[in-house]
C-alpha positions as CSV (number, residue, x, y, z in Angstrom):
1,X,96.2,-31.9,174.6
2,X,97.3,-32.4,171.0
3,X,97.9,-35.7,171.5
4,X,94.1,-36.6,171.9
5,X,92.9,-35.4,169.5
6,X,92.0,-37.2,166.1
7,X,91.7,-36.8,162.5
8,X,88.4,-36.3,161.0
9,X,87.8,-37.4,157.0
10,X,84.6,-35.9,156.3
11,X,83.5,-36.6,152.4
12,X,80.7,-33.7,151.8
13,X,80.6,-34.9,147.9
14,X,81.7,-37.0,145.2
15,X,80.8,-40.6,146.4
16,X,78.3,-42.4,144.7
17,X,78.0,-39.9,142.5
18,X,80.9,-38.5,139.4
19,X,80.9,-35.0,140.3
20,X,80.9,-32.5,143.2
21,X,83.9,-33.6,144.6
22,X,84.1,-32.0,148.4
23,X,86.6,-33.0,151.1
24,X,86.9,-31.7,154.9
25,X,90.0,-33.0,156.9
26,X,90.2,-31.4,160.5
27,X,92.3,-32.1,163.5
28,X,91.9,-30.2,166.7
29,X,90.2,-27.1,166.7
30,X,91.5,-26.6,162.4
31,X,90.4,-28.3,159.2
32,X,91.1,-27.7,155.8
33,X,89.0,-28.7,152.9
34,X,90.2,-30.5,149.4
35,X,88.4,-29.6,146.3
36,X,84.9,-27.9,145.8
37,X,83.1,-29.2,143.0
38,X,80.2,-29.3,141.1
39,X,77.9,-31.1,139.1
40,X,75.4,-31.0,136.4
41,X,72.0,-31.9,136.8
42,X,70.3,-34.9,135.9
43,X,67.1,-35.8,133.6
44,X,65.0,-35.7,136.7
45,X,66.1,-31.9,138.1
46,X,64.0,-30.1,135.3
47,X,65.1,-26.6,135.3
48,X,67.7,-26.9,137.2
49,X,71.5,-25.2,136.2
50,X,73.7,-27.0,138.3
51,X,74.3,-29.1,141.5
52,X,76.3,-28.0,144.4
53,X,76.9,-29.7,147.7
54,X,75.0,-28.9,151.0
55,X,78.0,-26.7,153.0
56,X,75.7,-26.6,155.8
57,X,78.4,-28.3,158.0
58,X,81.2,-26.0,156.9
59,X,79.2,-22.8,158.1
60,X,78.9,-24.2,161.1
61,X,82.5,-24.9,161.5
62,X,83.7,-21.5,159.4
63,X,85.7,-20.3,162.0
64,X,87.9,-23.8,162.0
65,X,88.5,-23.5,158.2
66,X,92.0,-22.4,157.1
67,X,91.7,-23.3,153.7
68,X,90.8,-24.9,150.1
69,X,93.6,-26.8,148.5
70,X,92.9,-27.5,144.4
71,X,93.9,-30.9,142.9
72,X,93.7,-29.6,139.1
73,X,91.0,-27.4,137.4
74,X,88.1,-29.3,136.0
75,X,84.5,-28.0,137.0
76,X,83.8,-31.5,139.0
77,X,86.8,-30.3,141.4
78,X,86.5,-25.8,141.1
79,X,82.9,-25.4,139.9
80,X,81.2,-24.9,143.4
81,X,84.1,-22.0,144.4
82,X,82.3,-18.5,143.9
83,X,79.4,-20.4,145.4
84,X,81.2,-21.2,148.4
85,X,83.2,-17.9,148.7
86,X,80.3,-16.2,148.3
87,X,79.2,-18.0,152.3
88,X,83.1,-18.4,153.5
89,X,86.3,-16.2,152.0
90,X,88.8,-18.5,153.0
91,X,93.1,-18.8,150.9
92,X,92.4,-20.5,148.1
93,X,95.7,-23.1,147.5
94,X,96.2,-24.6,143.6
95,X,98.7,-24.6,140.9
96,X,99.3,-21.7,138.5
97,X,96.6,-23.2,135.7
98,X,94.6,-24.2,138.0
99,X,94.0,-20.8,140.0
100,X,94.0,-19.2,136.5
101,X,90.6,-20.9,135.9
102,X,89.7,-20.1,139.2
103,X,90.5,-16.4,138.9
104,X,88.4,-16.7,135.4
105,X,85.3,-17.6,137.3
106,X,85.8,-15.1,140.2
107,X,85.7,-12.8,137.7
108,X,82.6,-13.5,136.2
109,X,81.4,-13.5,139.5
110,X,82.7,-10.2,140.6
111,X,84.5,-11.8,143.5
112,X,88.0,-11.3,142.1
113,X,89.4,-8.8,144.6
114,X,87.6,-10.3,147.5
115,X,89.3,-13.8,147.8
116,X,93.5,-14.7,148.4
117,X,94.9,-16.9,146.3
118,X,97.9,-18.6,146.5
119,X,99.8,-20.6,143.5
120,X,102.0,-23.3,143.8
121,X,103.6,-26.1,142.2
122,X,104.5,-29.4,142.1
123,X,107.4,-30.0,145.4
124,X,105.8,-26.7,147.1
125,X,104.7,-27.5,151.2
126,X,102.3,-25.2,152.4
127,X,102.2,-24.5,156.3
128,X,99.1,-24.0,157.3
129,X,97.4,-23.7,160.9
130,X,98.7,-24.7,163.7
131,X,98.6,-28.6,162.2
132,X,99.1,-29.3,158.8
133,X,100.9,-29.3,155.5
134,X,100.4,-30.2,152.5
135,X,102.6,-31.1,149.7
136,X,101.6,-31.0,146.4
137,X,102.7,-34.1,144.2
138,X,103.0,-34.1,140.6
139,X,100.3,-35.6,138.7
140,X,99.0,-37.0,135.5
141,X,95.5,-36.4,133.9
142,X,93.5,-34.6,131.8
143,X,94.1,-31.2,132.6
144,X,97.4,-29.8,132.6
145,X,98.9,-29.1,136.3
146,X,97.3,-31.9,138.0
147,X,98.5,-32.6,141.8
148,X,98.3,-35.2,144.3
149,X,98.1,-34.1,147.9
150,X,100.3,-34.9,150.7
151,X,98.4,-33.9,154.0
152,X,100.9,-34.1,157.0
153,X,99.1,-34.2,160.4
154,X,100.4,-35.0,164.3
155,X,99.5,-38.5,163.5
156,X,100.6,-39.3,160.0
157,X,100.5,-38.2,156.7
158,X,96.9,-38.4,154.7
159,X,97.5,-38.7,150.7
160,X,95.0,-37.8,148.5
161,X,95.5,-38.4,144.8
162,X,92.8,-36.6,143.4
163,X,91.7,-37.3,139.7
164,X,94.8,-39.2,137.8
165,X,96.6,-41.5,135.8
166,X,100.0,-42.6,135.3
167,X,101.4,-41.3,131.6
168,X,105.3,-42.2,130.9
169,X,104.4,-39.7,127.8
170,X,102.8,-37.2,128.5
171,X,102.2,-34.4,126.6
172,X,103.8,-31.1,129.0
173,X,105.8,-32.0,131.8
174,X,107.0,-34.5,133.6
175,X,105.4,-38.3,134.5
176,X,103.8,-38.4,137.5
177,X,106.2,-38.2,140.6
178,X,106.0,-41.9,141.9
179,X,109.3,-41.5,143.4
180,X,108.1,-38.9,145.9
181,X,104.7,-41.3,146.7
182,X,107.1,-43.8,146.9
183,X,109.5,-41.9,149.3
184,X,106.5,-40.7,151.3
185,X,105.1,-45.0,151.4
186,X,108.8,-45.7,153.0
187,X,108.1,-43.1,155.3
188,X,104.6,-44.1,156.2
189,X,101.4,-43.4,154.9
190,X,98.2,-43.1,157.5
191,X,95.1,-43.0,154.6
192,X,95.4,-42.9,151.3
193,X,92.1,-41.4,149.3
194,X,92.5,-42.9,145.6
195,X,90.2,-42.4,142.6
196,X,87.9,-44.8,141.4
197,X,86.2,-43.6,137.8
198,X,88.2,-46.3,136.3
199,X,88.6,-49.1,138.7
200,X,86.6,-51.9,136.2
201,X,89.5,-51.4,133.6
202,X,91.4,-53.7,133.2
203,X,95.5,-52.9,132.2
204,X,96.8,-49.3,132.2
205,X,95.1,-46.2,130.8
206,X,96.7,-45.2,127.4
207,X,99.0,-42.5,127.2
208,X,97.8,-38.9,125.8
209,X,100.3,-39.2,123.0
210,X,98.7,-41.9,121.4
211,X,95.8,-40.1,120.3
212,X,98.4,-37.1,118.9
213,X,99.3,-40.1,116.3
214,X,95.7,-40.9,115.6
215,X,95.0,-36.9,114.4
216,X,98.0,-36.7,112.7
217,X,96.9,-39.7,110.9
218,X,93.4,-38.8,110.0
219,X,94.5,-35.1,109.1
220,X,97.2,-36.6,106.7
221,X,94.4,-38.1,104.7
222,X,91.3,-35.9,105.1
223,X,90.9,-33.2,102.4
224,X,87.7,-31.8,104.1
225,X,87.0,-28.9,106.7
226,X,87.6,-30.6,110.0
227,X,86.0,-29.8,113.5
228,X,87.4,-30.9,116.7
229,X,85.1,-31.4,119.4
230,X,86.4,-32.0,122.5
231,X,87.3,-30.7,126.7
232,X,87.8,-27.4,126.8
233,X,90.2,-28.0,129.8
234,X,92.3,-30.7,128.1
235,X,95.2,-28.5,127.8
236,X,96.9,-31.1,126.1
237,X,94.8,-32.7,123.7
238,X,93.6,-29.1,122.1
239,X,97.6,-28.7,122.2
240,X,97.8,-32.0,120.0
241,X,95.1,-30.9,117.6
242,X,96.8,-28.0,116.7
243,X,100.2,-29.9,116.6
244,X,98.5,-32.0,114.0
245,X,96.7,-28.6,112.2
246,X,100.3,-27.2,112.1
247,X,101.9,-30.0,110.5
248,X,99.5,-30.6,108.0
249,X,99.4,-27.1,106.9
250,X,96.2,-25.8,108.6
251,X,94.9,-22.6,110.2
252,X,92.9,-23.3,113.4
253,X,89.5,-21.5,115.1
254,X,88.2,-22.4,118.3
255,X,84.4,-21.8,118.6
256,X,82.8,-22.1,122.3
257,X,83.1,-19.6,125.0
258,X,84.8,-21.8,127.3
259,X,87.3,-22.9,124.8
260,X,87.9,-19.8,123.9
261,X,88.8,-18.9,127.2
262,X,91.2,-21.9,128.5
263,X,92.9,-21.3,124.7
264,X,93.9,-17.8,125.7
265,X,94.6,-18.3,129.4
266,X,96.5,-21.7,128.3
267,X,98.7,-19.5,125.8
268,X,99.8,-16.6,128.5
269,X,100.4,-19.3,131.2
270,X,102.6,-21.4,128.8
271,X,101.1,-24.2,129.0
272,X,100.7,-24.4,125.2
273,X,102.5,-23.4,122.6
274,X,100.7,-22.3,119.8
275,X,103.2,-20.8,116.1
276,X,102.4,-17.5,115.0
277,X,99.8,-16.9,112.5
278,X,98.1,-20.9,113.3
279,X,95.2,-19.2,115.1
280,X,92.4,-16.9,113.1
281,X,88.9,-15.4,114.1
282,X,86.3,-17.6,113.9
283,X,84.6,-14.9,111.7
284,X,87.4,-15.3,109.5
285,X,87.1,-19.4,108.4
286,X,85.3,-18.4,105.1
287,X,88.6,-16.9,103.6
288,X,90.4,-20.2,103.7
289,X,89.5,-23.3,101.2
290,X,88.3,-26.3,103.6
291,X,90.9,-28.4,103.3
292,X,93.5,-25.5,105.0
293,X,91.2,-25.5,108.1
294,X,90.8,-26.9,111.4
295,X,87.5,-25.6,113.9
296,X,88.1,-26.8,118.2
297,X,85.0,-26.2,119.3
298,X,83.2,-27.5,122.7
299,X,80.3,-29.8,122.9
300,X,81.9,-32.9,123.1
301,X,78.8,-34.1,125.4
302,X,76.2,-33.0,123.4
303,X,75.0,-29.8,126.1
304,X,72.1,-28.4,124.2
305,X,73.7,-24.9,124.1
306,X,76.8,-26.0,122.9
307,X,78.9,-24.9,119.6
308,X,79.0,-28.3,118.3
309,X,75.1,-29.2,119.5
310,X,74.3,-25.7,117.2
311,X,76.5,-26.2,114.5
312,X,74.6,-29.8,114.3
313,X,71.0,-28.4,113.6
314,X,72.1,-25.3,112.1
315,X,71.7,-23.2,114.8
316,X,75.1,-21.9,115.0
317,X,75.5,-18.1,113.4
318,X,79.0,-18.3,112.1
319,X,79.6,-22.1,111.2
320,X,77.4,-24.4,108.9
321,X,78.2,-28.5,108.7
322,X,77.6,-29.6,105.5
323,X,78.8,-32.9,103.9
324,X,82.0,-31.7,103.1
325,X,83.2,-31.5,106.9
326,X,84.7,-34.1,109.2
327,X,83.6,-34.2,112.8
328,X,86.2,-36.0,115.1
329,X,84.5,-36.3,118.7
330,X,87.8,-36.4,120.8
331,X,85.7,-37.6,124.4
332,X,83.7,-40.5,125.5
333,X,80.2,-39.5,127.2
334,X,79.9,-39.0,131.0
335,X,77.5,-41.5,132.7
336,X,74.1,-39.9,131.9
337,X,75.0,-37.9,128.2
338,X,75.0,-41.2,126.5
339,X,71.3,-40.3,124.5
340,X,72.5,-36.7,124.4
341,X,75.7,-37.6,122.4
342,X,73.9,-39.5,120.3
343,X,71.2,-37.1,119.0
344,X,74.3,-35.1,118.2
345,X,75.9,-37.4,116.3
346,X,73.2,-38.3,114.3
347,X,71.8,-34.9,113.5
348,X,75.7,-34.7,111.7
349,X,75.2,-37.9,109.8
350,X,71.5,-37.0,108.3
351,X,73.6,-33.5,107.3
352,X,76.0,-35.8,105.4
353,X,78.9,-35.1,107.5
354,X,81.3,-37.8,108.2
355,X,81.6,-38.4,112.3
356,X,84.6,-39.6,113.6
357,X,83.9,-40.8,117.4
358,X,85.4,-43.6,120.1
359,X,83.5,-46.3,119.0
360,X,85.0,-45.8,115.2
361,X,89.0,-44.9,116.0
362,X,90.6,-44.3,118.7
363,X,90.3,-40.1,119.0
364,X,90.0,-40.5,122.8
365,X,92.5,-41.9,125.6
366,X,90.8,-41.3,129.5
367,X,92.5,-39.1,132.2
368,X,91.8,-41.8,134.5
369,X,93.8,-44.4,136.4
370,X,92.7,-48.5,135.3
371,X,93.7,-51.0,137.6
372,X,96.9,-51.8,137.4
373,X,98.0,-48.0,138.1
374,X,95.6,-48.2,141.0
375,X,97.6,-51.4,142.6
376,X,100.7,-49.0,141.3
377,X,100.0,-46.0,143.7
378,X,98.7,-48.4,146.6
379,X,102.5,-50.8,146.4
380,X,104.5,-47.6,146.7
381,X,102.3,-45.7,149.4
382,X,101.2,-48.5,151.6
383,X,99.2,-47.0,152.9
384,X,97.6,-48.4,156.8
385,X,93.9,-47.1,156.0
386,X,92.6,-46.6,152.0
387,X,89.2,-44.6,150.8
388,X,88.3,-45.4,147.7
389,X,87.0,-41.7,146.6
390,X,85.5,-40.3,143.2
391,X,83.5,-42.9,142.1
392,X,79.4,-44.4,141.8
393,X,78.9,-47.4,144.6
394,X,80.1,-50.1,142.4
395,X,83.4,-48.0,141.2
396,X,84.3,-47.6,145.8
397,X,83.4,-51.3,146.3
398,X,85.5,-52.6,143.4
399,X,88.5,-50.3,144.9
400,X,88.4,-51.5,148.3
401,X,88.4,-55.3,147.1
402,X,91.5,-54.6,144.6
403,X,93.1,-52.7,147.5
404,X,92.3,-55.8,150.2
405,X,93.9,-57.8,147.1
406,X,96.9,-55.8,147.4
407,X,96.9,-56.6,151.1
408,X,95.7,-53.2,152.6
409,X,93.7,-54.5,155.6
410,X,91.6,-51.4,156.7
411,X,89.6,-50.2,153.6
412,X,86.3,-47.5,154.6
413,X,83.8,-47.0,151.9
414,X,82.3,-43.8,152.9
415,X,79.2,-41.8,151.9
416,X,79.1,-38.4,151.8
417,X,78.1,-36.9,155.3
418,X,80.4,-40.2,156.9
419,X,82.7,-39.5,159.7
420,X,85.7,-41.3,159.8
421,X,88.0,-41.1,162.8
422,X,91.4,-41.4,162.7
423,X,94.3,-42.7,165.5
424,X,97.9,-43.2,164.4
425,X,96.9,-47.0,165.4
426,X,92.8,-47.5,164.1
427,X,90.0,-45.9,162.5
428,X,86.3,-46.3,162.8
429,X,83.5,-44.9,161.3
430,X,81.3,-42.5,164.2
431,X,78.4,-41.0,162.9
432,X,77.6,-38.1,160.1
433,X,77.3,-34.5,159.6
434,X,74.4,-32.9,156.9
435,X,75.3,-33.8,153.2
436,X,73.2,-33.8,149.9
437,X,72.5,-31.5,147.2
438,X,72.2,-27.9,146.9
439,X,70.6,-27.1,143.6
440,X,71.4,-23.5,141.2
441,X,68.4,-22.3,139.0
442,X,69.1,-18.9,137.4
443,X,70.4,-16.6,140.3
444,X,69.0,-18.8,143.2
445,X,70.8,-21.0,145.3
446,X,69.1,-23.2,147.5
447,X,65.4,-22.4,146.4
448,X,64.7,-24.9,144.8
449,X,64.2,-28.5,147.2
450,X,62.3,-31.5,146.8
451,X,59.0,-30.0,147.0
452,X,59.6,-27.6,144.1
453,X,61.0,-30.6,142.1
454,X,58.4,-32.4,142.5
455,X,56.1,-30.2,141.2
456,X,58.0,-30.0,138.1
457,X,58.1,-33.4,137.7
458,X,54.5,-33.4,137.7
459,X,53.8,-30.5,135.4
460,X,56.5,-32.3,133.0
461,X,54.1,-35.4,133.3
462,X,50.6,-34.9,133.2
463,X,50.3,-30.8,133.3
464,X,48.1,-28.9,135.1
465,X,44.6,-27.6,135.6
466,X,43.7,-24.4,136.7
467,X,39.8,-24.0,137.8
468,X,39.3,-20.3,138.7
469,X,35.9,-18.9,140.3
470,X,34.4,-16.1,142.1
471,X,31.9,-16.9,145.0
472,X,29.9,-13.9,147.0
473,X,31.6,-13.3,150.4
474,X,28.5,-13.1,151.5
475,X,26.4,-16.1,150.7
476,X,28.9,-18.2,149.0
477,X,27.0,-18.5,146.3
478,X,29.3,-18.6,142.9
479,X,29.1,-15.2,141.2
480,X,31.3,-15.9,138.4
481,X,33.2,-19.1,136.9
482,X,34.5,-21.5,137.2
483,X,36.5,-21.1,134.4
484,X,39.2,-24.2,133.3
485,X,42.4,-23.6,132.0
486,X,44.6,-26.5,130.7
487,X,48.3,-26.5,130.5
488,X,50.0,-29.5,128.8
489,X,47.2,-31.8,129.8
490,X,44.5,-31.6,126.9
491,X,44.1,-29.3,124.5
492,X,41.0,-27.4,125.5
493,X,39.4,-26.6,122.4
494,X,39.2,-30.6,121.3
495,X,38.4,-31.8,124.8
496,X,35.2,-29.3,125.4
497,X,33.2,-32.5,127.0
498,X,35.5,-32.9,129.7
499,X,35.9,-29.1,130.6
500,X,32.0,-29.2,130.6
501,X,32.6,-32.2,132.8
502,X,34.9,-30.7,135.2
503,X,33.2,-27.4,135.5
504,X,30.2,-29.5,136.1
505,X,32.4,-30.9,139.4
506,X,33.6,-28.1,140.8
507,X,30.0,-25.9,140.9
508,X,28.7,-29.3,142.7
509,X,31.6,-29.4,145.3
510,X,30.9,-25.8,145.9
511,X,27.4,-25.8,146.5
512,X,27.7,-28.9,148.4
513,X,30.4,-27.1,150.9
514,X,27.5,-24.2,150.8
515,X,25.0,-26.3,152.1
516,X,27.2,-28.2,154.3
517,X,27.8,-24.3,155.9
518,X,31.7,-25.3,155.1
519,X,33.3,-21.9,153.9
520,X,36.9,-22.8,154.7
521,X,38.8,-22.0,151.4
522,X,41.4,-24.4,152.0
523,X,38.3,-27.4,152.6
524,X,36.5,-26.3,149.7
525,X,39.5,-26.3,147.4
526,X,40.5,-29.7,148.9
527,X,37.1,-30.9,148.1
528,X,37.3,-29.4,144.7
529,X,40.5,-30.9,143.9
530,X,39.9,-34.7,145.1
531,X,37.0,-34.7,142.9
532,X,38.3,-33.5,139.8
533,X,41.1,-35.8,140.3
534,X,39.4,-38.6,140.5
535,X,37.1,-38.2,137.6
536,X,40.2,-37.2,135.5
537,X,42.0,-40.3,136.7
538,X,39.2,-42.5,135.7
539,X,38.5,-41.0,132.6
540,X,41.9,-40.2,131.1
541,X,44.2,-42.4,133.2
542,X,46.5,-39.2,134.2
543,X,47.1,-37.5,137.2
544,X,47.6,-33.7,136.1
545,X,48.7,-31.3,138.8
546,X,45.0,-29.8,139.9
547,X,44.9,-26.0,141.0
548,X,41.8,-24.7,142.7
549,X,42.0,-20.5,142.6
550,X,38.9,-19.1,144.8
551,X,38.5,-15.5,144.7
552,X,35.9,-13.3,147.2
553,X,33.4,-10.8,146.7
């Protein structure tokens, strides 16, 4: 029975898109699922807190699903977990950091004593169902206690890399285990899932280390206050800054809430190291002369709620930039922050501040593989099917052509919702399950779609016009009204020939529905609004959102 069945790569997120990375695998009557991301929202999601994927197809299927296995902790990969729990409690499978984050954000959630978790580490096979494994590899990125995945089915083995790069120096641990990717290539690999955020670099991503150099460097010579903006879950490079703080005689505070908590959670797991005495109170920086202090904070992609975004128009309560501090931002802008970023940086240079950033020095190396570790991992896996994961359009296409390069003859660019079907011999793309966007605004999940959106969109544009009035239930003559309010359109007190005007409108659409013997509400409104429109349109050249509001006596 076994033997006909095949293996199922279902993407639910993170193609064509960076962010809400979401992967079902299922064979027979079992899947599992890698990763269970998140996103944040773009400029045209007003309102909007963050982006989860549409799970639709996993409720369906909830019964089949024996677990979640973690590639490393950054929100893109864990973010959409208490969301997710919250519909279907299945094990939760990462590596000791990485479910340390995760138990962070059950907690905040209230979810911490409802969900198993299971910790691992790099070498560790987990047996689950009736017909997989999965191994997890050593990795290098970003985030300390990164892993690759080695998924065995009946019909071959399924590696999927998740986020990485290949560092000969890293900062904690070992290099990434290309032995054991090599051992399982020799053995043979079915599909291989790779990432793709850096496919159009050239070369080989630069090792973590190098950037350790650059701070020691610049803390050598600075004699001002320095803050540190940067990842909160780059283990490693907070570990260098305060390697560098240390050896040039400086105490170090970590403002952010987020930084605050991977600091602490990063110093009981032991995956930084951290002498005694280095680390004050934020409330404590005033004691120390500025050249004796060093301030981590978050905001390294200029979030408007942000320390560093407050701290740069003096909005933050326990830390004010002046012109004697030195701003080193330690990250290079996801696609879409670029203008945020910016505003940040240059509210610090009208302070007086000098701004230290990628473009000037090098205070930045990417977690990310370039192409030459790409054609690395794809030599020693061989893999007989690649998906080019983790990446915009371009970033999968560009993958698949360095792969066919390579000599990998069966590349699938999928999209999320794809089906791809697997045989130990081929592989063919059948059809597609729901996909898309689920959208978080305060406490609601879900409640907000397309329609609501829009509507935002509008009000954001052209505002909106409220005309209210009263009409006699029993003649529909108007009693009262109508009355115009204005929201973001015109201000009503300068614009009192046009409320005349649209007042004016609506008492002529009424009376004209009145003699017409129309006394449908929704018709009259209809006819109210049409006509307002288009005198507004032609008058002003904008298209405010127009709400009619008919009340009965």
């Amino acid at each position: 029975m076994a033997k006909k069945n095949k293996i199922k790569i279902i993407p639910l997120g993170g193609l064509d898109e960076i962010g809400k990375n979401m992967t079902v695998i299922e064979y027979g009557n079992e899947m599992i699922m890698v990763d269970c991301g998140m996103a944040f929202p773009d400029d045209d999601m007003p309102g909007v807190d963050l982006v989860l994927n549409d799970i639709s197809y996993v409720e369906k299927n909830r019964d089949r699903l024996k677990g979640v296995f973690l590639t490393h902790g950054h929100e893109d990969h864990i973010g959409g977990l208490p969301y997710f729990l919250r519909e279907i409690n299945v094990p939760v499978y990462g590596t000791r950091l990485t479910i340390g984050l995760v138990e962070h954000k059950l907690k905040e959630h209230n979810m911490m004593t409802k969900v198993k978790l299971v910790k691992g580490k790099a070498g560790d096979i987990f047996k689950i169902g009736n017909f997989f494994s999965v191994e997890f590899i050593r990795t290098n990125h970003s985030i300390a206690d990164s892993v690759a995945l080695a998924i065995k089915t009946p019909l071959g083995t399924i590696i999927h890399m998740g986020d990485f790069k290949i560092d000969t120096t890293p900062i904690v641990g070992e290099m990434i285990d290309l032995v054991r990717l090599g051992e399982l290539g020799n053995e043979g690999v079915l599909a291989l899932m790779s990432d793709s955020t850096n496919v159009e670099r050239p070369g080989y991503a630069m090792s973590e280390r190098t950037v350790g150099d650059k701070f020691d460097n610049i803390f050598r010579k600075c004699k001002k206050r320095i803050i540190v903006a940067t990842f909160a879950s780059n283990v490693h490079r907070v570990q260098q800054i305060i390697n560098a703080a240390v050896e040039n005689g400086r105490k170090v505070a970590v403002s952010g809430r987020s930084m605050e908590n991977i600091v602490e959670l990063s110093i009981l797991l032991g995956y930084m190291k951290v002498p005694e005495g280095v680390l004050i109170n934020l409330d404590s920086i005033n004691k120390y002369p500025p050249d004796k202090l060093v301030i981590i904070t978050t905001g390294s992609q200029g979030e408007p709620m942000s320390a560093l975004t407050r701290m740069a128009f003096s909005d933050h309560r326990k830390v004010e930039v002046t012109k004697d501090d030195l701003i080193i931002i330690s990250a290079t802008p996801i696609p879409g922050n670029e203008k945020s970023v910016s505003n940040v940086i240059n509210e610090l240079f009208k302070i007086g501040a000098d701004v230290i950033y990628k473009a000037l020095a090098d205070v930045h190396v990417s977690g990310h593989a370039c192409q030459e570790e790409l054609k690395m991992i794809l030599a020693l896996t061989k893999p007989k099917f690649f998906i080019p994961v983790h990446g915009e359009h371009r970033h999968l296409m560009l993958h698949a052509a360095l792969a066919e390069k390579m000599g990998v003859k069966n590349t699938f660019i999928l999209q999320n919702g794809s089906v791809l079907e697997m045989t130990a011999k081929d592989a063919k793309i059948t059809g597609t399950v729901q996909a898309g966007k689920t959208l978080v605004d305060g406490f609601g999940v879900g409640d907000v779609g397309n329609i609501v959106l829009r509507d935002r969109k509008l009000l954001a544009q052209d505002g909106l016009i409220i005309v209210v009035v009263t009409i006699s239930g029993s003649n529909g003559e108007i009693v009262s009204g109508p009355d115009v309010i204005s929201r973001g359109f015109v201000y009503v007190r300068e614009s009192e020939d046009l409320m005349a005007k649209i007042r004016e409108i609506a008492v002529t659409r009424i009376d004209a529905c009145r003699t017409s013997n129309i006394t449908d509400w929704t018709s009259i409104k209809t006819s109210i609004r049409n006509s307002i429109y288009r005198y507004i349109y032609d008058t002003t050249n904008r298209s405010p959102m127009i709400m009619p509001i008919i009340m009965e006596v």
